[in-house]
C-alpha positions in Angstrom: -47.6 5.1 -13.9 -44.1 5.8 -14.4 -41.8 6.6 -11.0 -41.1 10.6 -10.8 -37.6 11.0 -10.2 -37.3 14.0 -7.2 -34.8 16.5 -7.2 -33.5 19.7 -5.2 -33.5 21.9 -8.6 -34.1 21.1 -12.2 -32.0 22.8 -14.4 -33.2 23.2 -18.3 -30.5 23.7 -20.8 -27.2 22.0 -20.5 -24.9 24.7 -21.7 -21.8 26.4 -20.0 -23.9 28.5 -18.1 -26.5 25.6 -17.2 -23.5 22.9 -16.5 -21.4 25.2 -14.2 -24.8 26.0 -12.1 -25.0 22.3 -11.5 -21.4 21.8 -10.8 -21.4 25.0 -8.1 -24.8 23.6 -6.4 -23.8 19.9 -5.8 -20.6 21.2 -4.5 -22.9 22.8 -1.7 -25.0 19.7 -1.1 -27.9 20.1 -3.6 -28.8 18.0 -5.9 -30.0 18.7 -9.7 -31.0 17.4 -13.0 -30.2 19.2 -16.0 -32.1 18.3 -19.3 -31.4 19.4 -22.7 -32.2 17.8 -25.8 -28.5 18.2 -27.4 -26.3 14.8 -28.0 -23.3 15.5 -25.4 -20.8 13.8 -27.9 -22.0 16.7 -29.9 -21.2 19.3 -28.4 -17.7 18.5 -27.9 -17.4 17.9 -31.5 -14.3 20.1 -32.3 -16.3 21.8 -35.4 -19.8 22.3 -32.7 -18.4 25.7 -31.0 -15.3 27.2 -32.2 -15.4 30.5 -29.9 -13.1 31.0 -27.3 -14.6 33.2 -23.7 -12.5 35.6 -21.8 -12.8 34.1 -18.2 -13.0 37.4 -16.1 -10.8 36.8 -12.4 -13.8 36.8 -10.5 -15.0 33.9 -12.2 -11.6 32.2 -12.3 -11.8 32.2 -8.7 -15.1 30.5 -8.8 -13.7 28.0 -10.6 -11.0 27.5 -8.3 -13.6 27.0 -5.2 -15.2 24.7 -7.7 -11.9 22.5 -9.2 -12.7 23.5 -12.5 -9.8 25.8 -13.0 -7.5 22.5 -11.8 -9.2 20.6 -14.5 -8.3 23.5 -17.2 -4.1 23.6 -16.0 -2.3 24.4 -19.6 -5.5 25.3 -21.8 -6.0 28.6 -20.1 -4.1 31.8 -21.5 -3.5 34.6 -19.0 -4.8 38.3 -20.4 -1.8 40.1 -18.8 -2.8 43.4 -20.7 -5.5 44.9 -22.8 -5.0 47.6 -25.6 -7.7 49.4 -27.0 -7.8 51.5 -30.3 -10.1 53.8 -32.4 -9.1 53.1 -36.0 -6.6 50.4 -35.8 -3.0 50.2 -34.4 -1.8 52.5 -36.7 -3.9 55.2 -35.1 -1.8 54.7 -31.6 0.4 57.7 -30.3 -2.3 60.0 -31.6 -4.6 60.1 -28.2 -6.9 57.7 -29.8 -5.3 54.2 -27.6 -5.8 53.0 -24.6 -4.0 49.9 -22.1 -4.9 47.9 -19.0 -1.9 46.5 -17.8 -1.3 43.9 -14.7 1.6 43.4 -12.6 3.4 39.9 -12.9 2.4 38.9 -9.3 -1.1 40.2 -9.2 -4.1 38.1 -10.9 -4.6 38.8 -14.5 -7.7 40.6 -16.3 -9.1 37.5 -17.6 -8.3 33.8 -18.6 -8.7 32.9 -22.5 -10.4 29.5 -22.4 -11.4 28.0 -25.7 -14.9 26.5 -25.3 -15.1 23.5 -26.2 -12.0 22.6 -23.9 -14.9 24.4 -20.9 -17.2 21.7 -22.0 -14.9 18.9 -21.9 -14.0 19.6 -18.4 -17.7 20.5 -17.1 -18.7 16.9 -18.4 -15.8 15.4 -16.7 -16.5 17.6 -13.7 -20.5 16.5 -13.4 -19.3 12.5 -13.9 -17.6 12.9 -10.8 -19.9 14.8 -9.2 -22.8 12.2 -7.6 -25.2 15.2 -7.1 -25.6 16.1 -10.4 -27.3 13.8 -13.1 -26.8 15.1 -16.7 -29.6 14.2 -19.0 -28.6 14.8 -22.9 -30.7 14.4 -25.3 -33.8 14.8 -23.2 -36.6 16.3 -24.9 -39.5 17.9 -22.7 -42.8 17.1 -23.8 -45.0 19.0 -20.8 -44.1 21.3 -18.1 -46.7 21.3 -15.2 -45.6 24.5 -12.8 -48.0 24.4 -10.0 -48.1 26.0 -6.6 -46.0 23.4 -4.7 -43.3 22.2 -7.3 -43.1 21.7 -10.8 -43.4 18.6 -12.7 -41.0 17.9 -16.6 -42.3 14.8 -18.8 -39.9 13.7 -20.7 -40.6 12.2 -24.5 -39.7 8.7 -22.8 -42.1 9.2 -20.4 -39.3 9.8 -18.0 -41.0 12.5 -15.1 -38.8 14.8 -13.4 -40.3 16.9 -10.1 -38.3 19.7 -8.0 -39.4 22.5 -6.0 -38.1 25.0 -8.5 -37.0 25.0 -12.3 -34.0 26.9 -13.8 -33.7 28.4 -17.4 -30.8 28.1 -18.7 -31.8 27.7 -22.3 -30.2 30.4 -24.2 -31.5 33.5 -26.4 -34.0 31.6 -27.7 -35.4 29.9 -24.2 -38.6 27.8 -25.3 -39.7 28.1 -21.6 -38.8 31.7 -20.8 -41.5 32.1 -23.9 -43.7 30.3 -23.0 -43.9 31.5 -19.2 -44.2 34.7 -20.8 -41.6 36.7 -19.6 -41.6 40.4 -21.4 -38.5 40.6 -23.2 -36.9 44.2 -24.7 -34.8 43.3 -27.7 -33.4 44.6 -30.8 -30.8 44.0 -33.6 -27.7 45.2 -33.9 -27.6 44.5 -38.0 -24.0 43.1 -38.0 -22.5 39.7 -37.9 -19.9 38.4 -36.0 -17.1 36.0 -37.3 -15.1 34.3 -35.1 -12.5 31.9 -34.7 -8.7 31.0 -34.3 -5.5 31.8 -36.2 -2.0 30.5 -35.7 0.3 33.6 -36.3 3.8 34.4 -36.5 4.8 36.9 -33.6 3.8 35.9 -29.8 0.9 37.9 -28.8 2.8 38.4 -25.0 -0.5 37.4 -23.2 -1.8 41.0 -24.7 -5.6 41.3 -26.1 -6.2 44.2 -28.6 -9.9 45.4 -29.4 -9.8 47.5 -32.4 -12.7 49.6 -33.6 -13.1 50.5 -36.8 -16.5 52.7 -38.6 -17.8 48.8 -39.3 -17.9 47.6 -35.8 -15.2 46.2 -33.7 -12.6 43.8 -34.1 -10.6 41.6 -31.0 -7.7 39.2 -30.6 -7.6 37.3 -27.9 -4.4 35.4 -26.9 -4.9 32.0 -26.6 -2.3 29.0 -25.7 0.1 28.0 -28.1 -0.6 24.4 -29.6 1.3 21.0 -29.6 3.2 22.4 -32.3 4.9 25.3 -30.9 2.4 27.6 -32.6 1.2 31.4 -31.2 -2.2 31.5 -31.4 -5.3 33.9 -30.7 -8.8 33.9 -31.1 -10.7 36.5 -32.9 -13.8 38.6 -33.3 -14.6 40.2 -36.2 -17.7 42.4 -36.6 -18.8 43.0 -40.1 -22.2 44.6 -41.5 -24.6 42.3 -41.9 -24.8 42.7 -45.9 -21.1 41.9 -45.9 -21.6 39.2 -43.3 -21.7 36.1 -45.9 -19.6 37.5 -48.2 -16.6 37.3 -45.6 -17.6 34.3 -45.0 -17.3 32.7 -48.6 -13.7 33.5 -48.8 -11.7 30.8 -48.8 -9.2 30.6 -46.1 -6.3 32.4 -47.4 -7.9 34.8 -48.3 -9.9 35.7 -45.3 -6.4 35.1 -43.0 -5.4 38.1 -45.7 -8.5 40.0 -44.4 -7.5 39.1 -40.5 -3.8 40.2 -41.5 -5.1 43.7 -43.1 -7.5 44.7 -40.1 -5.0 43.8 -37.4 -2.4 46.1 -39.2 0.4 43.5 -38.7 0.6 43.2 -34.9 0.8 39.4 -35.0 2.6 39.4 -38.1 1.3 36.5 -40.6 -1.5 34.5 -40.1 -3.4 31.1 -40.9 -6.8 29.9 -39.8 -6.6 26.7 -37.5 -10.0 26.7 -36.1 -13.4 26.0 -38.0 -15.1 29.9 -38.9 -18.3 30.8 -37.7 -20.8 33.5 -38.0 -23.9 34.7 -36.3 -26.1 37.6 -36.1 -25.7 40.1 -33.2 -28.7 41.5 -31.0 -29.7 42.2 -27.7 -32.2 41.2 -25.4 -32.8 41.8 -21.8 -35.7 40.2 -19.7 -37.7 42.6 -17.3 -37.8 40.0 -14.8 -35.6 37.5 -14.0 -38.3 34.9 -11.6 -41.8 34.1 -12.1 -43.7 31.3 -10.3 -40.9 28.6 -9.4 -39.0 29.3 -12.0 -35.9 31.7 -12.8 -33.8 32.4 -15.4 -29.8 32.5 -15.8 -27.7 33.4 -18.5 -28.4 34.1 -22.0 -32.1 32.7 -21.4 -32.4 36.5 -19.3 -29.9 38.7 -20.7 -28.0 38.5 -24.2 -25.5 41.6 -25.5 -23.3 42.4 -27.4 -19.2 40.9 -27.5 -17.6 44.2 -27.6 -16.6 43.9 -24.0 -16.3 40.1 -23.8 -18.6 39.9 -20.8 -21.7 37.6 -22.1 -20.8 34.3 -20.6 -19.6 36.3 -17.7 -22.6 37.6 -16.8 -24.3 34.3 -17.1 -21.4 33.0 -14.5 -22.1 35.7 -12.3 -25.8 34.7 -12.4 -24.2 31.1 -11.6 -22.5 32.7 -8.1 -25.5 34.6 -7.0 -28.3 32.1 -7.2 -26.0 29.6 -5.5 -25.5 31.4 -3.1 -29.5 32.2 -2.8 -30.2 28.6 -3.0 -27.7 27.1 -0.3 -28.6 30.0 2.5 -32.5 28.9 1.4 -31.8 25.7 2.1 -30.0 25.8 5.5 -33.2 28.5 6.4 -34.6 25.4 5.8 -36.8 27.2 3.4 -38.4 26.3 0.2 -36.2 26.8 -3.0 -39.2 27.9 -5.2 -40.0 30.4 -2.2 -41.1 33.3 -3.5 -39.1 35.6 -1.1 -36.5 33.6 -1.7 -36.4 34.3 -5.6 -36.9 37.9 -4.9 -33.8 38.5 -3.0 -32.3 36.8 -6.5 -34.0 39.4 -8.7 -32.9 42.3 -6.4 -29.1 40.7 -6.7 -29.1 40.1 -10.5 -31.7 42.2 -11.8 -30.2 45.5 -11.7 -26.4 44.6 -12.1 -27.1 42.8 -15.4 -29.1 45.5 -16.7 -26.4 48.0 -15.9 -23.7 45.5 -17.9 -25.9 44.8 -20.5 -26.8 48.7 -21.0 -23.3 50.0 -21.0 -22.4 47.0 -23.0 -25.3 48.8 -25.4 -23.9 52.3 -24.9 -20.6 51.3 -26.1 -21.6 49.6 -29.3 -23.6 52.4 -30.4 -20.7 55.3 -29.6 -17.9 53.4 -31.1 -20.4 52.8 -34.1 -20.8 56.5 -35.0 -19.1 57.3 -38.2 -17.2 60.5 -38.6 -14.2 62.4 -38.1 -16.1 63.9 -35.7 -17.6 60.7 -33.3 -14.1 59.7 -33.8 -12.1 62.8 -32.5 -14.4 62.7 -29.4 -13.6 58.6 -28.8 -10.2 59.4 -29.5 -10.2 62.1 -26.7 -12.3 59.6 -24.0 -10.1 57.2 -24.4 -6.8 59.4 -23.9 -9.1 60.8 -21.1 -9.2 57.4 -19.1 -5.3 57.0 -20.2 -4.4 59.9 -17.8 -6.7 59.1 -14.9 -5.6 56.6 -12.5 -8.7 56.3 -10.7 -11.0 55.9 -13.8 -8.8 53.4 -15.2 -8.7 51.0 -12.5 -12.7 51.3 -12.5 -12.3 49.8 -15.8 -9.9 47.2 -14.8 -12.1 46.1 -11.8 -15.2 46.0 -14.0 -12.9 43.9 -16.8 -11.8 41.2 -13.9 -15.5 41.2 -12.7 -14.7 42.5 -9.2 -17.3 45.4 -9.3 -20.3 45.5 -7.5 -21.9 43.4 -4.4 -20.0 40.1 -5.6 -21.5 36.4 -4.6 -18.8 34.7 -2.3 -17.9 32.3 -5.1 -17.0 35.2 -7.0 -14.7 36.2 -4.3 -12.9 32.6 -4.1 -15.1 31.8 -0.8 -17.2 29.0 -0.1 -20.4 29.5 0.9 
């Protein structure tokens, strides 16, 4: 009978979210495998994930604590300033705009960090770290979750035992289905189409979310290239009925689109990154644990991009069950203790269910046709303008720096 190989966690799904789990928990002294059935050459295929993610500050500072944000010196674009408008630049001076703006010497909103550049620097971050064992492409043929541990066969006959397995699988988590988690989800019937475009004005580390009667639209400064060129990334939400007709255009002519619904703030523009599309919806797990096992990122929670906070939240879920795990384990306690997953729940549960609902709340108010639904955005927006108070709300929630933060968050070790 095959050897099993034992670990302190095992970690299924070798994404961002799955990858920086691994990374954080080895830099505490635990050990884990991660298992995904992916190729790892490709996934850092330039033409496998063309999004770029808005790295809130909170989770910059993680990355700090964890030397990933060493690892990304000159791919990451400070967000110095965000501007907000109902009904497109042209619509500013009329109440209808809103800015977040940061100080030169205090930390910026966010980081823009294109994606594949986070993968390329996870993979070399897990080769140096001895802790973590990366196993890509691994496909699970039979989970056995018992009372004291849980047991992964691997189509190679490979075993893999741990105390406690992690989900980290995505929106479509094979597991988190079939452990039967009860899942609330919906559609949102649009499309998102995203990408990168070279452009001729600087975007002066400013992001600009636009919303317009057929969903939102961002730009997202990113670093310029070898060449000298201004880039940003973007996020276009179209209807899904006009979904794959955007994306049949040929490139010029879709850059003409970008160009028209950015009302000429960059000034001329030219795709440089591969397009891609994909459905929007949401989807929110009622619990977060079950018998040694717990979910993490998109496998629990998956919303919408209007606020750029999905992989965030995963991150966030990164901080807090580290945390969990490392004061487990100098309790001396076991890691699939169910106490010890329940103070997890408590943490997670409720803040990403108050994220993912506003994140909801948003995309349905700004959604509302009408003069009407308009006049009053126009109004809440010119509302937060004026009030000090409520707009640094906003900004704390935008760096991630609300709520009962996990020490990582905070740039601590634990």
């Amino acid at each position: 009978m095959t050897n099993i190989q034992r670990s302190d966690v095992i970690i299924s799904g070798g994404g961002l979210v799955g990858q920086t789990l691994a990374l954080a928990l080895a830099h505490h002294g635990l050990s884990s495998v991660i298992v995904d059935p992916a190729h790892p050459l490709a996934t850092i295929a330039p033409g496998f994930d063309g999004r770029a993610s808005a790295i809130a500050s909170a989770t910059w500072q993680m990355f700090e604590v964890l030397g990933i944000a060493e690892r990304l010196t000159g791919h990451g674009c400070p967000i110095r300033a965000i501007k907000v408008s109902d009904g497109g630049p042209q619509q500013q001076g009329r109440g209808g705009a809103l800015d977040f703006e940061t100080a030169p010497d205090t930390p910026p909103l966010g980081t823009m960090v294109e994606n594949r550049q986070l993968r390329l620097v996870l993979r070399d971050a897990l080769a140096a770290a001895p802790l973590a064992r990366l196993m890509m492409p691994a496909h699970v043929t039979h989970r056995d979750i018992r009372p004291h541990g849980v047991t992964l066969t691997l189509a190679d006959g490979t075993r893999l035992a741990a105390p406690l397995l992690i989900v980290a699988e995505g929106r479509r988590s094979p597991t988190r289905e079939a452990a039967g988690f009860s899942i609330a989800q919906w559609s949102y019937h649009h499309h998102a189409l995203i990408g990168a475009v070279a452009h001729s004005r600087p975007h002066g580390h400013v992001a600009h979310e636009i919303f317009f009667p057929a969903g939102p639209f961002a730009l997202l400064p990113l670093v310029d290239d070898e060449q000298g060129r201004h880039r940003s990334a973007f996020v276009w939400t179209v209807s899904e009925q006009d979904g794959p007709g955007f994306a049949k255009l040929g490139n010029r002519g879709f850059a003409a689109e970008l160009e028209k619904r950015a009302g000429g703030l960059l000034g001329t523009m030219a795709l440089v990154a591969p397009r891609m599309t994909y459905p929007l919806g949401f989807h929110h797990s009622a619990t977060i644990v079950s018998d040694r096992l717990v979910l993490v990122g998109d496998a629990a929670h998956g919303i919408h991009p209007i606020a750029g906070q999905g992989l965030n939240l995963g991150l966030r879920d990164v901080a807090a069950l580290t945390e969990v795990l490392v004061e487990g384990t100098r309790l001396g306690l076991d890691l699939g203790d169910a106490a010890l997953l329940a103070r997890y729940q408590r943490w997670r549960g409720l803040d990403s269910l108050m994220v993912s609902l506003a994140t909801d709340g948003l995309t349905r108010l700004f959604g509302i046709p009408g003069r009407t639904a308009s006049a009053v955005r126009r109004a809440g927006l010119g509302a937060v303008q004026r009030l000090p108070m409520l707009k640094r709300f906003f900004m704390d929630e935008a760096r991630g720096e609300a709520g009962d933060l996990p020490r990582l968050l905070a740039g601590a070790e634990i």
